[in-house]
Every structure is written in C-alpha cells, then in structure tokens.
C-alpha positions as CSV (number, residue, x, y, z in Angstrom):
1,X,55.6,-36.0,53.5
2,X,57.5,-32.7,52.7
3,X,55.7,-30.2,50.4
4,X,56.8,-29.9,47.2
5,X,57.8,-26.0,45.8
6,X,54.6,-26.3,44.0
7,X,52.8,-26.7,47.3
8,X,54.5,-23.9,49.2
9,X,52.6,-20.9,50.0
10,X,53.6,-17.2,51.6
11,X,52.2,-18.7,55.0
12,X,54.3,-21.6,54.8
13,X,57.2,-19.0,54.2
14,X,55.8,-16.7,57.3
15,X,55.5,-19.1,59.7
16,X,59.1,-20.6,59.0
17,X,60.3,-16.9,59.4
18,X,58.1,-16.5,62.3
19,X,56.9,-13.2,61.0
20,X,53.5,-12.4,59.4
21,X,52.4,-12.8,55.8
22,X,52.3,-9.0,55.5
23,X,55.9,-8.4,56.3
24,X,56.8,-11.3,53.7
25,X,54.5,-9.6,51.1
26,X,56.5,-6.6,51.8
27,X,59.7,-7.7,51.5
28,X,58.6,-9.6,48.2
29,X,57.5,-6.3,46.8
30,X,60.7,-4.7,47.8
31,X,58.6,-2.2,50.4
32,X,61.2,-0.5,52.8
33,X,59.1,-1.2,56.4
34,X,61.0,-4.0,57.0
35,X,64.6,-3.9,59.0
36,X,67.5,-5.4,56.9
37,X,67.8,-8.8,59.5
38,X,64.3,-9.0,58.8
39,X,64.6,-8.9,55.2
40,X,67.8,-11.2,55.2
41,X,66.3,-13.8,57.3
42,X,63.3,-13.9,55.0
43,X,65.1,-14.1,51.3
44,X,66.9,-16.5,52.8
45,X,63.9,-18.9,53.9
46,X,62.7,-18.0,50.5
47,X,65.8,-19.6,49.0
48,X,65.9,-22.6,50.9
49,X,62.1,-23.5,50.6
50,X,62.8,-22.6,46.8
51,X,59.7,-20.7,47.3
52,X,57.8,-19.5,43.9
53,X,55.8,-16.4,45.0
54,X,52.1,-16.7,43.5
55,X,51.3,-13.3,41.9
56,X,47.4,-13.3,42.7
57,X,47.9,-14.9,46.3
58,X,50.3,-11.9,46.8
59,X,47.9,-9.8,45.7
60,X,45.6,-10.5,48.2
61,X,47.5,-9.0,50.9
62,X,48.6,-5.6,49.5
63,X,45.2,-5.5,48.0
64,X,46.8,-4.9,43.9
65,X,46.7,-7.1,41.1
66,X,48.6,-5.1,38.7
67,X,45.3,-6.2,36.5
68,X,42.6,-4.1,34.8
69,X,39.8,-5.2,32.9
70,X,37.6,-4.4,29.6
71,X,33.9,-5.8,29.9
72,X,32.4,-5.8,26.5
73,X,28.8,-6.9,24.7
74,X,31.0,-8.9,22.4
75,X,34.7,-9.0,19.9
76,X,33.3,-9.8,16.7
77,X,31.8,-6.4,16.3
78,X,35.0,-4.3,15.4
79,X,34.8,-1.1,16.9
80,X,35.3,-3.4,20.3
81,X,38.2,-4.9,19.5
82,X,39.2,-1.2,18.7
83,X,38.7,0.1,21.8
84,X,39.8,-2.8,23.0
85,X,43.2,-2.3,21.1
86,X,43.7,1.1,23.0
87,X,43.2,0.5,26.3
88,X,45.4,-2.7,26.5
89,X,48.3,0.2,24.9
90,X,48.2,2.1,27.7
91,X,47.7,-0.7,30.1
92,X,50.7,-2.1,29.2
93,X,52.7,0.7,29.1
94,X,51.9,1.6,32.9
95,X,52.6,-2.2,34.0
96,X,48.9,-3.6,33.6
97,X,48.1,-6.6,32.4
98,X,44.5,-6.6,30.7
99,X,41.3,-9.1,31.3
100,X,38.9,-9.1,28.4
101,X,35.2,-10.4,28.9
102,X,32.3,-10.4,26.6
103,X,29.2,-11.1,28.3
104,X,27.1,-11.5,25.3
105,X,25.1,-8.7,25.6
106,X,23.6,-10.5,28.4
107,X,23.0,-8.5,31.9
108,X,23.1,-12.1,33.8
109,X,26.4,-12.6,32.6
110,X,27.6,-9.4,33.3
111,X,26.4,-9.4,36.5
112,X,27.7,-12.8,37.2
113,X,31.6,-11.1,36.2
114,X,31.3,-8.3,38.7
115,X,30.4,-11.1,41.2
116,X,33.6,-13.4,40.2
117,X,36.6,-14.0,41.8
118,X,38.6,-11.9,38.8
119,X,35.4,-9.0,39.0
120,X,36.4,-8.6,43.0
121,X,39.6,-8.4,42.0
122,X,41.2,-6.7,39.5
123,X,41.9,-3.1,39.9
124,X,40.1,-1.4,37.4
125,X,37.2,-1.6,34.9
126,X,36.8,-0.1,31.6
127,X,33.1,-0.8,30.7
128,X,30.7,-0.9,27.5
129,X,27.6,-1.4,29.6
130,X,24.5,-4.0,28.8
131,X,22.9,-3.0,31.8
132,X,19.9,-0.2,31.3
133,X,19.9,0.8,35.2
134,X,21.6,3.5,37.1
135,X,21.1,1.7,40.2
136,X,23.8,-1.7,39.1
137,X,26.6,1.3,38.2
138,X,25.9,2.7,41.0
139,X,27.2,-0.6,42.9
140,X,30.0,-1.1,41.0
141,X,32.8,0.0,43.7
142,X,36.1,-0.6,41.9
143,X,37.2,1.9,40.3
144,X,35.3,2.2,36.5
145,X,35.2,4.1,33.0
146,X,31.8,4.1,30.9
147,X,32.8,3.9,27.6
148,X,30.5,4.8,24.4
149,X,27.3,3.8,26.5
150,X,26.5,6.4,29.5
151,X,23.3,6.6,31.9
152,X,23.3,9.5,33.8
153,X,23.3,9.4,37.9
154,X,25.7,5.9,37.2
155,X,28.2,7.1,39.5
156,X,31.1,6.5,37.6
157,X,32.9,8.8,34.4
158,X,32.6,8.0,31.0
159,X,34.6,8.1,27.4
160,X,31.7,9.2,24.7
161,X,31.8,10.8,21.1
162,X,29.2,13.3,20.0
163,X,26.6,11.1,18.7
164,X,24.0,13.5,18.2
165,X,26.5,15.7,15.9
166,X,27.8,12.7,13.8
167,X,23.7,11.6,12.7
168,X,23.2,15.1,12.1
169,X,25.5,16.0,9.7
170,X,25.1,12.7,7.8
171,X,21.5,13.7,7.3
172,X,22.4,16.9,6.1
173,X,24.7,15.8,3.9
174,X,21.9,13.6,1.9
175,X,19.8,17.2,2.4
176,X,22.1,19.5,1.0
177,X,22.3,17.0,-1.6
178,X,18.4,16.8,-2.7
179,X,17.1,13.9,-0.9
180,X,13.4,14.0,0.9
181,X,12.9,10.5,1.2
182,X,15.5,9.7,3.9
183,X,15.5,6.3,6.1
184,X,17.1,5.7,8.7
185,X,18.0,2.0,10.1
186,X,19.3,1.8,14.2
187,X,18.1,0.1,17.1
188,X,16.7,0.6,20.2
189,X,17.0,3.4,22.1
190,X,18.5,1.9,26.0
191,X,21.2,4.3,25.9
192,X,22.9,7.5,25.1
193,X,24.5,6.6,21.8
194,X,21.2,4.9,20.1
195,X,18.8,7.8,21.3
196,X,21.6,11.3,20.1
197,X,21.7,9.1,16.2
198,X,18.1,9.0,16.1
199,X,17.1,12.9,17.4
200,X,20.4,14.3,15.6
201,X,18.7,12.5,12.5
202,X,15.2,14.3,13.2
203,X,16.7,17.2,13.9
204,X,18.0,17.8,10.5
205,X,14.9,16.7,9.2
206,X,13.6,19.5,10.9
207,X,15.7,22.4,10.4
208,X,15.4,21.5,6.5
209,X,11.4,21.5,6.8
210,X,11.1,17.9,6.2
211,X,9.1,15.5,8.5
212,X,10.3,12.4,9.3
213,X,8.4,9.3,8.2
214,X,7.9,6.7,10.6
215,X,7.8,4.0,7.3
216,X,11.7,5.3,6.6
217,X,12.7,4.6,10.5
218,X,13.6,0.8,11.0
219,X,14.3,-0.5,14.2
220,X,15.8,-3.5,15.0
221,X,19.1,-5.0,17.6
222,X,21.7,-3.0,16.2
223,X,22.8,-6.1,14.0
224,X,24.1,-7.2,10.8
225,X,21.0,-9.1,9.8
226,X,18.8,-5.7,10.4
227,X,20.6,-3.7,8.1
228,X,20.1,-6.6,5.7
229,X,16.4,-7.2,6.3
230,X,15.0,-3.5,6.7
231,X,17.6,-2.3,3.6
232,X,15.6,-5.0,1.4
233,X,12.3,-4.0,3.3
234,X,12.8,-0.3,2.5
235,X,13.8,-1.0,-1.3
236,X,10.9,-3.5,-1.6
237,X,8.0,-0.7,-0.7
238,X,5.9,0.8,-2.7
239,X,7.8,4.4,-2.7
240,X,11.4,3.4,-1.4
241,X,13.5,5.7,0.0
242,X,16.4,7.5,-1.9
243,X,18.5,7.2,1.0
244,X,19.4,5.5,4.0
245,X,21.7,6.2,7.1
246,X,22.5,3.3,8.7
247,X,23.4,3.9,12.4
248,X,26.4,1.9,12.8
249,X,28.6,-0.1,11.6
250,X,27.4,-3.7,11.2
251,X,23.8,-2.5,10.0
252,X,26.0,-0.6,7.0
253,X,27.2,-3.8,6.0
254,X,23.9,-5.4,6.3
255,X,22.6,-2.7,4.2
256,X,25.6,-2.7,1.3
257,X,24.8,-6.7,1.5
258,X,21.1,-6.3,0.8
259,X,22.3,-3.7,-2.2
260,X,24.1,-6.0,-3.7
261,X,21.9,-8.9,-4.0
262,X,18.9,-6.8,-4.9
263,X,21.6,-5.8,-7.8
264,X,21.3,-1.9,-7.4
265,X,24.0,0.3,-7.2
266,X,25.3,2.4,-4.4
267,X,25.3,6.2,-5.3
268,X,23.2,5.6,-7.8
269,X,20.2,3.7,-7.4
270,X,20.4,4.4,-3.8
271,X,22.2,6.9,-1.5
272,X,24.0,5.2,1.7
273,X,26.0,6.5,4.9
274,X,27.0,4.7,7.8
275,X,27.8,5.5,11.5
276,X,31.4,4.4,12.3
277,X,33.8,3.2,9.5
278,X,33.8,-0.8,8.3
279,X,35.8,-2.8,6.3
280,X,33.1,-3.7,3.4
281,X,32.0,0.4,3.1
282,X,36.0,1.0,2.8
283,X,36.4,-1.5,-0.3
284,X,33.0,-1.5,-2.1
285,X,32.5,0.7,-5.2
286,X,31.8,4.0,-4.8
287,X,33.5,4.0,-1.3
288,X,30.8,4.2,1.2
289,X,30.3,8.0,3.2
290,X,30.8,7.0,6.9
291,X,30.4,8.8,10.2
292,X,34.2,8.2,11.6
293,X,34.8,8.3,15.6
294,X,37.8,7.8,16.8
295,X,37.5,3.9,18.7
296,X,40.7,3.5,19.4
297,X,41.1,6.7,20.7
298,X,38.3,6.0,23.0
299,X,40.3,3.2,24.4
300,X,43.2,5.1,25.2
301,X,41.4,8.0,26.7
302,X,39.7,5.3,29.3
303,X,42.6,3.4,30.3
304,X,44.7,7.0,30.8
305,X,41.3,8.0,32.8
306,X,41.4,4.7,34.9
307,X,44.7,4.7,35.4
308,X,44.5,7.7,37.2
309,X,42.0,7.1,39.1
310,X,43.8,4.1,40.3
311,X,46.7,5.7,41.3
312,X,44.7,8.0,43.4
313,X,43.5,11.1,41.3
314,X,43.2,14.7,42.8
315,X,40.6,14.1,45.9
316,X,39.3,17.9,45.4
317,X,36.9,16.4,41.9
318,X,33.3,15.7,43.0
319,X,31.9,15.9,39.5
320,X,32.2,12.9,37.1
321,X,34.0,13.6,33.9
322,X,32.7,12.9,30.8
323,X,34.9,13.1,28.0
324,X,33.3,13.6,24.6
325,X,35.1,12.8,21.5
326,X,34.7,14.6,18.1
327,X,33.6,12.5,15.0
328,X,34.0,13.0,11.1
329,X,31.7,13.1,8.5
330,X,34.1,11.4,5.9
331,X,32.6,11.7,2.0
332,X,33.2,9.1,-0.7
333,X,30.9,8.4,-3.1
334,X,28.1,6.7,-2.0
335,X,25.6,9.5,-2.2
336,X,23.5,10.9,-5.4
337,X,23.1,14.3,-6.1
338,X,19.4,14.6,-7.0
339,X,18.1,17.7,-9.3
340,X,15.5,19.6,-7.7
C-alpha cells in the first residue's frame, strides 16, 4: 500500500532523490551547498510526493528548532507571567517560538524537563531555578539564562535586581518614619533573592541602632497563606509590631488579607510595605508602599542575553555576566508616621 502524505518523511524524500537527508534539509531551508540540478530534482520529488516537511524532524538534522524555552516554579504567581511576558516579546520578534513549563517548584520535575525530548531540544533556556545545587547548572549544556534566582559557580549568566538595596530602603523608610518594632515576613533563604531581603532588612536595623527581633522575623514558603498566618500571628502577640515588610508579593496580599479581617486599618493601625508590586496593594485604601522591580524588564533582558548567546556571542568573554536590575521604593500611603 502506498504511503499517504501524512506518512511521508524527509528519508522517504532522500532516498527517492537518491541523495542524503542532509542535502534535502538543506535545500528545504534554502542553504546554498546544493547545485541548482540538485536542488531542482529535489523540489520536484517534493511536489510529486506532496511532501509536508515536519518542522521538529527537520530540526533534527541542522541541529535548530527555532524554539526557546522559560522553566518556571509556577504561573499563578504574577511576577512569572511577567517575565514570562518579556521574554516571549523578544522571542518572537527574532523568529522564536516560546515553551513554557512550570515544574511546581518541584526539582524532580524539573529535572525530569531537562531530561525530555523538548529539554534536549530546544535551543535555549531562560530559567527561574528550584534547584539549590551548583553542580545540576553546571550540567545544564544548552545554552541558559538564570533569572531572579542565582547560585554562584552555576556556570551559566543570570538576570537579577538588587535585592539587598530594595529591603533596605523599605526598612528605612518605616525608620525615618518612627518605627522600632519592625517585622519582617519572607521565606527561606535557598537563594540569592531570599537571603539580600532579609540582610538588607538587618542592615538598616543596624545602621539606625535598632536590633532585630527574632519574634518580628516570620519565616515561611514564600506564599500567600504565610503572609496571612504570620500577619495575624504578629497582630495577635502580646506587643505586636507597628510594621511589617512583607518580602514579596503574594505574602503582601496575605498580609493586607489578614488586616482586613482582623478589621484594622492599613497606615494606621499598622504600617505595611511589600517587595514587588500586586494587584490588591495597588487598589486597597491607603495604596500599599511597594518595593517595584522591573519583571518584565527582566524578561526581555534574558531573552536579548540568550538570544545572543545563541547566535554565537563574542568567543573572547570567559566571565559570566550578571546583570543586575535597579528597583524602586514607590510610597503611598500605607505607612504611619509615629511621634517620637
């Protein structure tokens, strides 16, 4: 029985041609080391066999899928979809078409992408890392951008903001306004971003003589539900504090959450700033101070980075880049001026 055109592959085509699957790859991608009877005789056997070229078996031989991809913890957070948002931009723009996998914050899963078919194959990675080890980045070999999570010796360079600098000034910013009893709410401390928000918080505890009280530092998975829990925790002690910094964006709304229902008021019965902005700090009232990065931005600046690399960067670099990103102390109304 004859193959259908559904069944018809670039060997079937080669061997009719009697040429190899290379020199058909080539002439299908419009590559000039191939002599015009060549060339003719194959678009011809392509016409007759009404031959529909399969993009990833083609990619197999020149060794490009025109595919990058962005391995995530997860989309319903949304400074992920954010980055997210960026690097598809400039993917798209340079002819790439983007893969987007969440592994659930799960190193099994993660592992079990790089070890896929789609993992071996696309061209690119842009990465938000689960894995704690240098060692696993290390054996990533396609070519990969760290973004917001870094681990030094990882081999690979990496799209950061200035962490440190963003929990240090929203400290300061409840000090220069009177407050003492400052909490702070995060997670733990696995990477970069997690450990510069909790010493850039102690460090302008420090610098205003104040010593950080280990009943004010809550520490829990970076989620929702924590901001909730240790915001009610905090307000429920016996000498609450009169402000808390909650270190990103889904413990804020935790936190604003647990405000409400324990019916006190935001810059007034208690002082509140998050790390990155959110939609609930954006339309509660007062407006909710917010540590802004720029996560879009940090998409873009790793696909343009990838991209590069892809296409075959200078070869003279030896150092990874790093590329850290400013951030913004933005002030609304959501801290209390205490007298002194």
């Amino acid at each position: 029985m004859a193959k259908t055109n559904k069944e018809i592959t670039i060997k079937d085509v080669a061997k009719q041609a009697g040429v190899s699957v290379a020199t058909v790859s080539r002439v299908m991608n419009g590559r000039d080391r191939v002599s015009e009877a060549t060339r003719k005789k194959i678009l011809k056997i392509i016409e007759e066999m009404n031959f529909v070229p399969n993009t990833m078996a083609a990619s197999m031989v020149n060794k490009k899928t025109n595919m990058l991809s962005v391995v995530v913890p997860e989309i319903q957070n949304p400074f992920y979809t954010a980055v997210i948002g960026g690097m598809v931009e400039v993917a798209k723009k340079e002819g790439f078409t983007t893969l987007v996998v969440a592994t659930n914050s799960d190193e099994a899963e993660e592992e079990e992408f790089f070890e896929s078919f789609l993992g071996k194959n696309v061209d690119g990675i842009i990465l938000i890392g689960t894995h704690k080890d240098a060692e696993f980045y290390r054996n990533i070999r396609k070519p990969t951008i760290l973004v917001d999570r870094y681990i030094n010796d990882c081999g690979h360079d990496g799209v950061l903001i200035d962490n440190f600098r963003g929990a240090y000034e929203a400290t300061k910013h409840f000090v220069d306004y009177g407050h003492e009893r400052i909490a702070i709410i995060d997670g733990a401390h696995d990477f970069n971003d997690g450990k510069d928000r909790y010493w850039g918080y102690r460090q302008a505890m420090h610098e205003s003589g104040l010593t950080p009280d280990p009943a004010y530092h809550k520490q829990g998975n970076w989620l929702e539900e924590d901001g909730y829990r240790f915001t009610k925790e905090l307000m429920q002690s016996g000498q609450p504090p009169t402000a808390i910094f909650a270190a990103n964006n889904v413990i804020c709304t935790g936190a604003i959450k647990a405000i409400r229902d324990l019916n006190l008021r935001i810059g007034e019965d208690i002082s509140l700033i998050g790390f990155d902005d959110n939609e609930l700090a954006q339309f509660v009232q007062p407006r909710v101070t917010v540590v802004s990065r720029p996560t879009r931005d940090m998409g873009i600046q790793a696909a343009e980075m990838l991209i590069q690399k892809i296409k075959g960067e200078p070869k003279e670099r030896t150092k990874l880049k790093k590329m850290i990103l400013d951030v913004e102390l933005k002030k609304f109304g959501s801290v209390k001026r205490l007298k002194k």
